[in-house]
N, CA, C and O atoms as a printed pandas DataFrame, in Angstrom:
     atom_number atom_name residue_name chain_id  residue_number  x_coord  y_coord  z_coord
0              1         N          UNK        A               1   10.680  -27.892   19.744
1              2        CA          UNK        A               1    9.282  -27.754   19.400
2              3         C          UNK        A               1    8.904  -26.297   19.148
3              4         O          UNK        A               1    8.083  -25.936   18.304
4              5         N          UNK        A               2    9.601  -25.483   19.981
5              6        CA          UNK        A               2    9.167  -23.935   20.082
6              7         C          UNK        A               2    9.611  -23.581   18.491
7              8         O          UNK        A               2    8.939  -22.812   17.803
8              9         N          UNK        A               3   10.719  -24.185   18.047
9             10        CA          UNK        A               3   11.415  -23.252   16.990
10            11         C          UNK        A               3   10.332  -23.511   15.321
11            12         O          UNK        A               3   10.133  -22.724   14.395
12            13         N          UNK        A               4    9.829  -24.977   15.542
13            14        CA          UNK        A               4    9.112  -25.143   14.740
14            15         C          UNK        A               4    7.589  -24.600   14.569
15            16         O          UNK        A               4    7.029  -24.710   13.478
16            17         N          UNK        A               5    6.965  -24.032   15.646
17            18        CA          UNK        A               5    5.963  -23.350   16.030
18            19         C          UNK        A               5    6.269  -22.069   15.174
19            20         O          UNK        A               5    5.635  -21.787   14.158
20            21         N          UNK        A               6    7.154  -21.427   15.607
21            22        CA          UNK        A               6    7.995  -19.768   14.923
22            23         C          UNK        A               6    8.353  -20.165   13.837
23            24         O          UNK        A               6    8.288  -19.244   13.023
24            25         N          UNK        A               7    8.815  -21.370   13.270
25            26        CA          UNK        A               7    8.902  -21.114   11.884
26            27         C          UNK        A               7    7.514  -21.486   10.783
27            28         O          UNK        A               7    7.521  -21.291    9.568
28            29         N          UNK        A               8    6.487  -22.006   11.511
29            30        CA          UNK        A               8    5.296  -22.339   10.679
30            31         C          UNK        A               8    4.395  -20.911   10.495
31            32         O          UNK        A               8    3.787  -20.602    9.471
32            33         N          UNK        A               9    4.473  -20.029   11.890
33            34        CA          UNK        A               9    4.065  -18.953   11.793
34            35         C          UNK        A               9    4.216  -18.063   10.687
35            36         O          UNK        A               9    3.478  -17.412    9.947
36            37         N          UNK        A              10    5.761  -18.321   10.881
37            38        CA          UNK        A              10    7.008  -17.274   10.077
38            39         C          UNK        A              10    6.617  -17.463    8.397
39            40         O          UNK        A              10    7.027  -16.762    7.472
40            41         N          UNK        A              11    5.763  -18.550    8.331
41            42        CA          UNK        A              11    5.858  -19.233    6.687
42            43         C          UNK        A              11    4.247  -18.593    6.523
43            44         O          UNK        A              11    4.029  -17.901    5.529
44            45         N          UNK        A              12    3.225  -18.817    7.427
45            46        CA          UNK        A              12    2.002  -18.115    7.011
46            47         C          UNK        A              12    1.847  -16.883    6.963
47            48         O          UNK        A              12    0.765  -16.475    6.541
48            49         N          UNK        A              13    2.595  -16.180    7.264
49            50        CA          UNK        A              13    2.975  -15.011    7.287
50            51         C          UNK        A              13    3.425  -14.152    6.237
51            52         O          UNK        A              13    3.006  -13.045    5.898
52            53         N          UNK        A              14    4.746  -15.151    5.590
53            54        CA          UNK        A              14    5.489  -14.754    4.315
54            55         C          UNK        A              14    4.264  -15.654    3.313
55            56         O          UNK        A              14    4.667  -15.650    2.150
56            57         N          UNK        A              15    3.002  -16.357    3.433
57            58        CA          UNK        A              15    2.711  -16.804    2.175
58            59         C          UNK        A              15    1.453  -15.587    2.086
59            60         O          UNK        A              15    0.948  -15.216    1.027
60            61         N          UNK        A              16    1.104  -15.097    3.388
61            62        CA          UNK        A              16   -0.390  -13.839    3.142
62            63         C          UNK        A              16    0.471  -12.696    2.235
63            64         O          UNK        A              16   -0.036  -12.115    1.275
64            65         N          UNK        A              17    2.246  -12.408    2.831
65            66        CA          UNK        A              17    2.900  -11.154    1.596
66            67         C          UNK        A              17    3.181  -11.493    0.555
67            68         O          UNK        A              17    3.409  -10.698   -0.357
68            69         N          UNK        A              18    3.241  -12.982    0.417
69            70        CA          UNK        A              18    3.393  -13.172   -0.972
70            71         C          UNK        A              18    1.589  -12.797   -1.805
71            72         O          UNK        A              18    1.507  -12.087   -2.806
72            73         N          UNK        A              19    0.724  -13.242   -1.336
73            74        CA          UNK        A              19   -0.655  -13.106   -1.888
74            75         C          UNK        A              19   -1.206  -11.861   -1.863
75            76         O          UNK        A              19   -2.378  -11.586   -2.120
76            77         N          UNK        A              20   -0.290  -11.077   -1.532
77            78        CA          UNK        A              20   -0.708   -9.257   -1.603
78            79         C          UNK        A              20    0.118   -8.894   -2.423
79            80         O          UNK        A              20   -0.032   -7.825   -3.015
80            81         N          UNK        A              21    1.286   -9.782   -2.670
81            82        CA          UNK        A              21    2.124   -9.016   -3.794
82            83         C          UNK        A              21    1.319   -9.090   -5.082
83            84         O          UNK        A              21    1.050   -8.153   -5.833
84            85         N          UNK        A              22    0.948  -10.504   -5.217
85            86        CA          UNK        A              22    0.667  -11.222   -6.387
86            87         C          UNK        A              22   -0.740  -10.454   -6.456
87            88         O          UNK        A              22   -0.987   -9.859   -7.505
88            89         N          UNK        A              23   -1.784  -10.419   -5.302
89            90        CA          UNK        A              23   -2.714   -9.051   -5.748
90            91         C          UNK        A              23   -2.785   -8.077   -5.858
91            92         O          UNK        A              23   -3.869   -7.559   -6.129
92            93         N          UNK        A              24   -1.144   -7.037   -5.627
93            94        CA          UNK        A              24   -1.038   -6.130   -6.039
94            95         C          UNK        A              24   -0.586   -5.659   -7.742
95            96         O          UNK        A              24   -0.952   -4.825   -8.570
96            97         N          UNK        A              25    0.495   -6.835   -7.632
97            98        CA          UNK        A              25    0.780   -6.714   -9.547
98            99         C          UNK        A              25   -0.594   -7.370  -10.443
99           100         O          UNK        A              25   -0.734   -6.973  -11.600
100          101         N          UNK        A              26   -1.456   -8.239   -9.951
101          102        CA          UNK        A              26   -2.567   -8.455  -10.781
102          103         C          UNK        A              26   -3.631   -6.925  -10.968
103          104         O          UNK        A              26   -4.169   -6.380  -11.932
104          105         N          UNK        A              27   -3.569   -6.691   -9.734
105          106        CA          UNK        A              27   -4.581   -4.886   -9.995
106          107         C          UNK        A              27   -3.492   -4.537  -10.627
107          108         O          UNK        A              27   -3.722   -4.801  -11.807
108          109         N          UNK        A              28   -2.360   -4.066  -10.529
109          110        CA          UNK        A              28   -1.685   -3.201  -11.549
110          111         C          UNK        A              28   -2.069   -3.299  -12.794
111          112         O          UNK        A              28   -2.382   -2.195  -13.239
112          113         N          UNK        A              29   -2.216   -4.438  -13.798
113          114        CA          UNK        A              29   -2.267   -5.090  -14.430
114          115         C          UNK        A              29   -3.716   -4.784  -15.273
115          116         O          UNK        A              29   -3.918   -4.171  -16.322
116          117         N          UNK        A              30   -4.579   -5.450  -14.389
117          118        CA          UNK        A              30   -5.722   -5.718  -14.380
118          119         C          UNK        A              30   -6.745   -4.101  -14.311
119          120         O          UNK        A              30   -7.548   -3.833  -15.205
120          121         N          UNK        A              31   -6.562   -3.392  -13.378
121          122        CA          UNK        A              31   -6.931   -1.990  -13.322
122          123         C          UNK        A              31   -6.458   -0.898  -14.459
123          124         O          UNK        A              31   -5.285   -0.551  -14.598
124          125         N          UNK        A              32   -7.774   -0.312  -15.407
125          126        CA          UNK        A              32   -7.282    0.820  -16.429
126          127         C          UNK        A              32   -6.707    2.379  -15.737
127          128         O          UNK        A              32   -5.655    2.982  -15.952
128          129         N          UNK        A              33   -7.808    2.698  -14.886
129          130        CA          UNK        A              33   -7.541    4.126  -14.486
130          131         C          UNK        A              33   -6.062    4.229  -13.362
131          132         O          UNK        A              33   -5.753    3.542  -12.388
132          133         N          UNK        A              34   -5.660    4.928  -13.754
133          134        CA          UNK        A              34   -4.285    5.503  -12.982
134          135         C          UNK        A              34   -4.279    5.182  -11.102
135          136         O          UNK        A              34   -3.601    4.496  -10.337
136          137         N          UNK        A              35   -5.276    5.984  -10.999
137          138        CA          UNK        A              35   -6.169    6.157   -9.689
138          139         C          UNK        A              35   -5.801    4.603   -8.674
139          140         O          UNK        A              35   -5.145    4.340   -7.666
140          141         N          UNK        A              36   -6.617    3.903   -9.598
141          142        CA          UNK        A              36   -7.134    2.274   -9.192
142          143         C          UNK        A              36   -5.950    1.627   -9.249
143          144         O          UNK        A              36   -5.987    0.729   -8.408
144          145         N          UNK        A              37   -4.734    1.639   -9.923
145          146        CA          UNK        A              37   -3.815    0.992  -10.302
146          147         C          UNK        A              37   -2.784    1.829   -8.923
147          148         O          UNK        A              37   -1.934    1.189   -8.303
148          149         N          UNK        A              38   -3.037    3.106   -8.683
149          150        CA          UNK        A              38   -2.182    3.687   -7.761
150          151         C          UNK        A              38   -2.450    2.870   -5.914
151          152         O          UNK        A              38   -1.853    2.666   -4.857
152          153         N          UNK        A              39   -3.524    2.708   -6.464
153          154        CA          UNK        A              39   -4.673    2.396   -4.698
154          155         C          UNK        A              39   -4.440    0.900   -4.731
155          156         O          UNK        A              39   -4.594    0.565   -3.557
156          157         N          UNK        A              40   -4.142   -0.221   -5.467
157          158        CA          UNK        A              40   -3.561   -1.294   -5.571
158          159         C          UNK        A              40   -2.550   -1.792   -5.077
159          160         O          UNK        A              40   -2.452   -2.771   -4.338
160          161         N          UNK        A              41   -1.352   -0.743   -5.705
161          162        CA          UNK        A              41   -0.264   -0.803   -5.182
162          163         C          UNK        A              41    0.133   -0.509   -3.702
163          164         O          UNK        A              41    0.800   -1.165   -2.901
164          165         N          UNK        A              42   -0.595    0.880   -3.592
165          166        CA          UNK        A              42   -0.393    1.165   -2.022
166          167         C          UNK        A              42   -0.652    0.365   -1.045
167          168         O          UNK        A              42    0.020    0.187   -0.029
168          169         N          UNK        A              43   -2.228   -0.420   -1.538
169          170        CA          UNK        A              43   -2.554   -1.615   -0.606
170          171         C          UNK        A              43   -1.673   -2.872   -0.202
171          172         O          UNK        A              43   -1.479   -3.475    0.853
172          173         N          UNK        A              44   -1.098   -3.035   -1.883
173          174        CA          UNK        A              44   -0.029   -4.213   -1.507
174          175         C          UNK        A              44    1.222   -3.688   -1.187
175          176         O          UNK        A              44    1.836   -4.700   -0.847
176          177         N          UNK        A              45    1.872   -2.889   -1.096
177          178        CA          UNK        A              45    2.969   -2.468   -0.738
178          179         C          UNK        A              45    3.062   -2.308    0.718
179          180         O          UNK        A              45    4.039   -2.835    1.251
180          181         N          UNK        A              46    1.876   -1.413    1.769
181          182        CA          UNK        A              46    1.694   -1.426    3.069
182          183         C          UNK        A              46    1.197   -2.850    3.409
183          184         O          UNK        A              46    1.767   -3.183    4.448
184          185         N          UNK        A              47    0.546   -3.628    3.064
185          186        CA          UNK        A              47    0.304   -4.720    3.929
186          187         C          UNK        A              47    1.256   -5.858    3.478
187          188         O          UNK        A              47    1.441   -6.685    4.371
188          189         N          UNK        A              48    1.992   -6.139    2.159
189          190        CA          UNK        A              48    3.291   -7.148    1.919
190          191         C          UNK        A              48    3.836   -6.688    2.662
191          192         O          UNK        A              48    3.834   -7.363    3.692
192          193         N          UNK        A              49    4.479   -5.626    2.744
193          194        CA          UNK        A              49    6.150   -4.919    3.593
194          195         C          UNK        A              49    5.746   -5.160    5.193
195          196         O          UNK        A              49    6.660   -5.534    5.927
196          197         N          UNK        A              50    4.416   -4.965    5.771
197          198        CA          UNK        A              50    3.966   -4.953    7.227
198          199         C          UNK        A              50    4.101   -6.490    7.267
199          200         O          UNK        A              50    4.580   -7.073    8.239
200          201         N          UNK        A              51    3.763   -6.962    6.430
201          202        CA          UNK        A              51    3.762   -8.995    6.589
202          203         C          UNK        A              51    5.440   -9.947    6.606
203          204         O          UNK        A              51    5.758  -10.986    7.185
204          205         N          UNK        A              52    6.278   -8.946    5.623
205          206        CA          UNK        A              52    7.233   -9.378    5.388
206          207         C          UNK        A              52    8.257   -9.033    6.775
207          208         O          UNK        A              52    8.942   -9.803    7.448
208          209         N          UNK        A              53    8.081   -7.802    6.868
209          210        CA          UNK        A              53    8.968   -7.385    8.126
210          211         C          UNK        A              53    8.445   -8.101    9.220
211          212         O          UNK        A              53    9.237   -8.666    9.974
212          213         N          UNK        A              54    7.171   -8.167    9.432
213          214        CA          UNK        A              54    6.674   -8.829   11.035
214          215         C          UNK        A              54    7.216  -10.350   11.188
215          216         O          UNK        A              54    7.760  -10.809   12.192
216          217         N          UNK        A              55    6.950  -11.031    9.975
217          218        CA          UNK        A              55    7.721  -12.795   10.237
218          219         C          UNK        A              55    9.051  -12.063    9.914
219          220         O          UNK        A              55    8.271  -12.918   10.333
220          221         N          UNK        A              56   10.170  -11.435    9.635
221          222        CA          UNK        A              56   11.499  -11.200   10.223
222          223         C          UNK        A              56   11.356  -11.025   11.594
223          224         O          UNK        A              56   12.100  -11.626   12.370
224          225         N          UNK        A              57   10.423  -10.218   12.009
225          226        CA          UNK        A              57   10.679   -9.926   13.239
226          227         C          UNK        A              57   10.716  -11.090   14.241
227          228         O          UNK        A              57   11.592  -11.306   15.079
228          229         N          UNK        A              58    9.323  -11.977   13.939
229          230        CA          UNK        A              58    9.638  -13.256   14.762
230          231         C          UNK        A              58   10.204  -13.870   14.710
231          232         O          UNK        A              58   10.441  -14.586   15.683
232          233         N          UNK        A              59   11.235  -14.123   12.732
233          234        CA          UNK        A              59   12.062  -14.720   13.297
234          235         C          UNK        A              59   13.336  -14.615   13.592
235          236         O          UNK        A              59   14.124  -15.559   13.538
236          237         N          UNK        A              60   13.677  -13.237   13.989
237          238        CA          UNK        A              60   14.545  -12.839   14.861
238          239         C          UNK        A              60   14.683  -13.017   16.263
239          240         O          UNK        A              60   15.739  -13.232   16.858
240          241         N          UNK        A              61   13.393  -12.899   16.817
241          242        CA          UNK        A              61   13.350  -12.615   17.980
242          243         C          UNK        A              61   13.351  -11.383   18.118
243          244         O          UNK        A              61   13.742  -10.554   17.295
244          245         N          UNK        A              62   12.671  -11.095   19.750
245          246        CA          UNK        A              62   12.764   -9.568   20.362
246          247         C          UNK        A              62   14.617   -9.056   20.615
247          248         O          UNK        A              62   15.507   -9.562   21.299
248          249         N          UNK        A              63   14.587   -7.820   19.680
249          250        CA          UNK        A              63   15.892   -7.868   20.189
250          251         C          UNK        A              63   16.438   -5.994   19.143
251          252         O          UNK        A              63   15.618   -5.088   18.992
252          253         N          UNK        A              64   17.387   -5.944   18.810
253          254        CA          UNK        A              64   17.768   -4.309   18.390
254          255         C          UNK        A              64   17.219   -4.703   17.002
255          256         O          UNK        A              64   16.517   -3.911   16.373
256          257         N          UNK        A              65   17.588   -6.126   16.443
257          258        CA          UNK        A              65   17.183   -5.785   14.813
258          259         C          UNK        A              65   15.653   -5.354   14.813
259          260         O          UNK        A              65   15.262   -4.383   14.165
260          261         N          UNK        A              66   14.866   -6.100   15.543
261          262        CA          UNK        A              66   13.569   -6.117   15.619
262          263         C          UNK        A              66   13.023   -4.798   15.836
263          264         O          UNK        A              66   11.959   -4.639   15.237
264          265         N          UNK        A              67   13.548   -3.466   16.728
265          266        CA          UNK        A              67   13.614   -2.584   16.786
266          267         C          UNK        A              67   13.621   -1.547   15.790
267          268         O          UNK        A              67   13.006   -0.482   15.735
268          269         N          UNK        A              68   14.669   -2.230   14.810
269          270        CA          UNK        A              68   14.872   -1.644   13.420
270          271         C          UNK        A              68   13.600   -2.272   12.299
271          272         O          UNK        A              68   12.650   -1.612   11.879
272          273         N          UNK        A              69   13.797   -3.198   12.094
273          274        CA          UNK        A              69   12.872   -3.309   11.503
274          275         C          UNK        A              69   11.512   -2.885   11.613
275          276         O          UNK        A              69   10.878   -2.870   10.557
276          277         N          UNK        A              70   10.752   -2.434   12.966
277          278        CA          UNK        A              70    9.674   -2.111   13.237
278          279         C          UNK        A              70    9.825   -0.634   12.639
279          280         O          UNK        A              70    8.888   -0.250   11.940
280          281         N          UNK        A              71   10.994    0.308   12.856
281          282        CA          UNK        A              71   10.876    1.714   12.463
282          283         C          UNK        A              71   11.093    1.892   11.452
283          284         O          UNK        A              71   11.101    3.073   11.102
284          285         N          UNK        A              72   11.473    0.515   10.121
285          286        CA          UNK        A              72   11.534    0.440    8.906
286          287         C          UNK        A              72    9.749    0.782    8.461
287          288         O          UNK        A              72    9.185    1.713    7.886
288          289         N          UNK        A              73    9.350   -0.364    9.005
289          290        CA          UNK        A              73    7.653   -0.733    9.064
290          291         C          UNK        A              73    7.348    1.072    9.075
291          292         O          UNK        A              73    6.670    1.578    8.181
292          293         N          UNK        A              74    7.783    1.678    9.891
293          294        CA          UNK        A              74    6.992    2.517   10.764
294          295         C          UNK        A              74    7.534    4.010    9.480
295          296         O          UNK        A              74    6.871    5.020    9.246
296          297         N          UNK        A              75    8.398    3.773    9.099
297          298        CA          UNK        A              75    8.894    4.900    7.940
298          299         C          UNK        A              75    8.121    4.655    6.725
299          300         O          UNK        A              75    7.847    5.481    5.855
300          301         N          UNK        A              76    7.823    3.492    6.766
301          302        CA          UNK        A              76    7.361    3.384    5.229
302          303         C          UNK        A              76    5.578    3.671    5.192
303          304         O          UNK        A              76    4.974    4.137    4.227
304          305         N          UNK        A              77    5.005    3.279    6.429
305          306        CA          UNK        A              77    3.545    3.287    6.248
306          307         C          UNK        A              77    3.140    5.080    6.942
307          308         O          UNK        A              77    2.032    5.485    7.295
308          309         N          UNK        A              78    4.662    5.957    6.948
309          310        CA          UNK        A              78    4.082    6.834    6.997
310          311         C          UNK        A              78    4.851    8.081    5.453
311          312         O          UNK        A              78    4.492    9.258    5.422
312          313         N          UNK        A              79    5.769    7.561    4.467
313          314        CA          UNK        A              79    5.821    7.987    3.119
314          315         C          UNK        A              79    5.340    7.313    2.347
315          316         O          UNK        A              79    5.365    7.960    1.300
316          317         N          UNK        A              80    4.819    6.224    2.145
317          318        CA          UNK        A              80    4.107    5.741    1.400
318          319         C          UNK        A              80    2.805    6.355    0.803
319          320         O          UNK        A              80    2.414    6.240   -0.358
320          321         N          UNK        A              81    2.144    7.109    1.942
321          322        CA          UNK        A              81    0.400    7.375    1.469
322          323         C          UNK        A              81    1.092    8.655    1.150
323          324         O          UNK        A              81    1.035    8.887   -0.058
324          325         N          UNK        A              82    1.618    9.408    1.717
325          326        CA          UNK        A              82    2.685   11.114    1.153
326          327         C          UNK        A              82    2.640   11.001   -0.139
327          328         O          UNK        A              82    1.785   11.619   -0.774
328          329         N          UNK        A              83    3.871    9.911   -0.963
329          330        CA          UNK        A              83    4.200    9.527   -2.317
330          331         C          UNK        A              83    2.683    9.624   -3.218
331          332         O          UNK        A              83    2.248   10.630   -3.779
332          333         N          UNK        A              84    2.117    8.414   -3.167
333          334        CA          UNK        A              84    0.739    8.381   -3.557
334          335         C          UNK        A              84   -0.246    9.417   -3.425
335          336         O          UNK        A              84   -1.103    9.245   -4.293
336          337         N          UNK        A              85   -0.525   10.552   -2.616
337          338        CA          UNK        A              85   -1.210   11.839   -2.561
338          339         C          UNK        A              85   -0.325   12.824   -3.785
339          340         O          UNK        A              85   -0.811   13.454   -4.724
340          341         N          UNK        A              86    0.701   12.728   -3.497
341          342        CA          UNK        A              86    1.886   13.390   -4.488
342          343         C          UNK        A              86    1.218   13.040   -5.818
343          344         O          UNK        A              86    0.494   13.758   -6.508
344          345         N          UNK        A              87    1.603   11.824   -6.022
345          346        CA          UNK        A              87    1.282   11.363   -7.424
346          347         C          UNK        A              87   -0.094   11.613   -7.685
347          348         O          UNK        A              87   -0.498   12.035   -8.769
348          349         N          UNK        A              88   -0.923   11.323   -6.565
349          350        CA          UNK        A              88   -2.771   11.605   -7.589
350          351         C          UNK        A              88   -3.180   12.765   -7.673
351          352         O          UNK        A              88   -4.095   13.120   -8.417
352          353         N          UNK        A              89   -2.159   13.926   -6.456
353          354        CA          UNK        A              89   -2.426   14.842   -7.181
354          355         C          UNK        A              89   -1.592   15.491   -8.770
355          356         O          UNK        A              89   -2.120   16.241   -9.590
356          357         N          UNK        A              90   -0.820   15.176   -8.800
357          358        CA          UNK        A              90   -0.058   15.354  -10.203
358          359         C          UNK        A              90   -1.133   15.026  -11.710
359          360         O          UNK        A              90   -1.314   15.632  -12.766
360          361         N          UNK        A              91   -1.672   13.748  -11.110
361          362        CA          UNK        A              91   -2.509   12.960  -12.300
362          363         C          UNK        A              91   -4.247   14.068  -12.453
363          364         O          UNK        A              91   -4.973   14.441  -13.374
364          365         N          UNK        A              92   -4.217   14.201  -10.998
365          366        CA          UNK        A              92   -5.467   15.647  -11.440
366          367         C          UNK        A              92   -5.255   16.408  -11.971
367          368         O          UNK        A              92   -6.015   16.730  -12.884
368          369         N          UNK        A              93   -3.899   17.254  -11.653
369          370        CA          UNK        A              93   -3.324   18.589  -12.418
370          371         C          UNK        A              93   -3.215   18.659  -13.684
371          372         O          UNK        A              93   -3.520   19.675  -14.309
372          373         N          UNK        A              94   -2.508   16.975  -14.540
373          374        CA          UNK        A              94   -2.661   17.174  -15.581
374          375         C          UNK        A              94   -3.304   16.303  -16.718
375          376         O          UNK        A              94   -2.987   16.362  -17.906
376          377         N          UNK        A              95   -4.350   15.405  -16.111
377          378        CA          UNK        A              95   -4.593   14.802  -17.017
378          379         C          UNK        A              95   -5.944   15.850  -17.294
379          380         O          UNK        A              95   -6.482   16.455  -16.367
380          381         N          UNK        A              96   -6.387   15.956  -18.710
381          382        CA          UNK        A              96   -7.573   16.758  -19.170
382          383         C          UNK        A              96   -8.512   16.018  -19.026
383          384         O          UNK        A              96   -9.545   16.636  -18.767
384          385         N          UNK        A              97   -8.628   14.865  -19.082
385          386        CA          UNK        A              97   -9.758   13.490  -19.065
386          387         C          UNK        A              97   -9.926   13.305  -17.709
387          388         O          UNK        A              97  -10.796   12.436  -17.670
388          389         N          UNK        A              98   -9.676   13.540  -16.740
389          390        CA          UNK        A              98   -9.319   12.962  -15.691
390          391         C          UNK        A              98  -11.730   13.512  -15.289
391          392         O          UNK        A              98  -12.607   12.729  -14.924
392          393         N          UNK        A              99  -11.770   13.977  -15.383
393          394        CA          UNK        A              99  -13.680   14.151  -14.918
394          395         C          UNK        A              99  -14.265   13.190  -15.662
395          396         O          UNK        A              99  -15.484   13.277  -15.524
396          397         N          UNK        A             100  -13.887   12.109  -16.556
397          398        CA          UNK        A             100  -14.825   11.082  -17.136
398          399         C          UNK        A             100  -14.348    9.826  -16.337
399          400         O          UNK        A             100  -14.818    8.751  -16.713
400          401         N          UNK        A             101  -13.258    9.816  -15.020
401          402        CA          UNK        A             101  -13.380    8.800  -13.982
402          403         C          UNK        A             101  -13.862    9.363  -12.739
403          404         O          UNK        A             101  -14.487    8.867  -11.801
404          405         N          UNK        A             102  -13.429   10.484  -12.958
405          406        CA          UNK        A             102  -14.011   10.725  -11.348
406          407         C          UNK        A             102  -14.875   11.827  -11.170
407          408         O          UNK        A             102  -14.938   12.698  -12.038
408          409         N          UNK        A             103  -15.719   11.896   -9.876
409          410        CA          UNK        A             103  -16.359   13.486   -9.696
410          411         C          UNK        A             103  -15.849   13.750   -8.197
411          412         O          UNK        A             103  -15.471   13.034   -7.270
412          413         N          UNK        A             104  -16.014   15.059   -8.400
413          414        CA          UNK        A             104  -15.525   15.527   -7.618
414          415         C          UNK        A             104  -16.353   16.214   -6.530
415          416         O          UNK        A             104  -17.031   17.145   -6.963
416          417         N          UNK        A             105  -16.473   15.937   -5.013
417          418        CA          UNK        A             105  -17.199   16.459   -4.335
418          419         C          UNK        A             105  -17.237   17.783   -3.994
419          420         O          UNK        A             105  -16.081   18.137   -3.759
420          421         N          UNK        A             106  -18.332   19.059   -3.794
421          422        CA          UNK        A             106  -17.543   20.504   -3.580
422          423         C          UNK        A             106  -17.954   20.066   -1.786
423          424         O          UNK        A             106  -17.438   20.710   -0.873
424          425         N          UNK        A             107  -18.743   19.130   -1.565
425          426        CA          UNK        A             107  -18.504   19.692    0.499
426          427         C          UNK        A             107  -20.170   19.950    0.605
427          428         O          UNK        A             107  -20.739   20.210    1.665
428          429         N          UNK        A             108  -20.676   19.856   -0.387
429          430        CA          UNK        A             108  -22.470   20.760    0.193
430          431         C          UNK        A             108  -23.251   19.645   -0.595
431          432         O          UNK        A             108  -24.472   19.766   -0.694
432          433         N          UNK        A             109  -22.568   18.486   -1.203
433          434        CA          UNK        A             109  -23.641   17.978   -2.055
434          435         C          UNK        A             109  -23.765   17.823   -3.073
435          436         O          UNK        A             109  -24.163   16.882   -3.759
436          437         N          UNK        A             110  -23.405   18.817   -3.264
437          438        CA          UNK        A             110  -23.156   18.881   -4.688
438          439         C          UNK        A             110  -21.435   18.413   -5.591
439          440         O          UNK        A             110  -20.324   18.484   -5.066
440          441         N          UNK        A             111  -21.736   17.976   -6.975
441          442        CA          UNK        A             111  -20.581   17.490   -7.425
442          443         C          UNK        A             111  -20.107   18.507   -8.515
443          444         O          UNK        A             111  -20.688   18.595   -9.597
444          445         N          UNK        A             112  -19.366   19.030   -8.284
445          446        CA          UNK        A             112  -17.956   20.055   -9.801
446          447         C          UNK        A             112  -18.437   19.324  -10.615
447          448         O          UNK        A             112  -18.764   18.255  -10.099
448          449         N          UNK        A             113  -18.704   19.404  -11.981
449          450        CA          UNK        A             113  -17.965   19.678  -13.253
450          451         C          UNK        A             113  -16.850   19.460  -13.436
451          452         O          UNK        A             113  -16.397   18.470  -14.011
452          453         N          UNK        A             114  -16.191   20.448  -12.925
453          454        CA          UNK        A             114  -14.407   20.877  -13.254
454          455         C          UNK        A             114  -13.903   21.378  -11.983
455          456         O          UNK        A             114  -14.583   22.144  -11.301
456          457         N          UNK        A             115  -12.603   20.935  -11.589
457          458        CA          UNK        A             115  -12.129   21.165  -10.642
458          459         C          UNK        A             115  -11.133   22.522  -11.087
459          460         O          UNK        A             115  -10.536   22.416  -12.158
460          461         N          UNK        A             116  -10.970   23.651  -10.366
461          462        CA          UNK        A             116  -10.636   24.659  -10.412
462          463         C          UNK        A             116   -9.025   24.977  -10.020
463          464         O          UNK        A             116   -8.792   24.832   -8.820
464          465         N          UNK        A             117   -8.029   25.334  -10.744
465          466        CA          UNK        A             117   -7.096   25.267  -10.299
466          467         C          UNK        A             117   -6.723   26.267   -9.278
467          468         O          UNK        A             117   -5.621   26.211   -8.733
């Protein structure tokens, strides 16, 4: 009875990462600006991979893989947002258009124009 309990879990689990995948490639998709299409992905990538690894984990059981897999979890949701800062800042540096999606806050209230290299 127990094993079928852990594996129904194990299945709602893998069907919420499947529905973050599938809403992450639809924003890819679906989203024009770079930005929006970047913030999509990140969303589905940290919460599929956190969904996918956690039903491994249960259905492993507590034990060394589970261990591993958690510091898999635990590597990725901390290069993941790194990568993505990397990249949006790259897309500020060089896109010339880039002030007809976004503004930019200076801290007092006021919004830039142009961001200053």
């Amino acid at each position: 009875m127990g094993e079928w309990i852990r594996f129904w879990i194990v299945a709602v689990i893998l069907v919420c990462a499947i529905a973050a995948f599938i809403t992450e490639t639809v924003g890819l998709f679906r989203f024009g600006f770079v930005m929006n299409r970047m913030h999509a992905a990140g969303i589905g990538d940290s919460f599929g991979l956190g969904c996918v690894v956690l039903s491994m984990i249960i259905a492993s059981g507590l034990n060394l893989t589970s261990l591993k897999l958690f510091l898999l979890v635990l590597f990725m949701w901390l290069t993941s947002p790194v990568s993505t800062h990397f990249l949006s800042r790259i897309e500020i540096n060089t896109n010339p258009f880039i002030f007809r999606h976004v503004r930019f806050d200076a801290g007092d209230g006021t919004h830039r124009e142009e961001m200053k290299a």
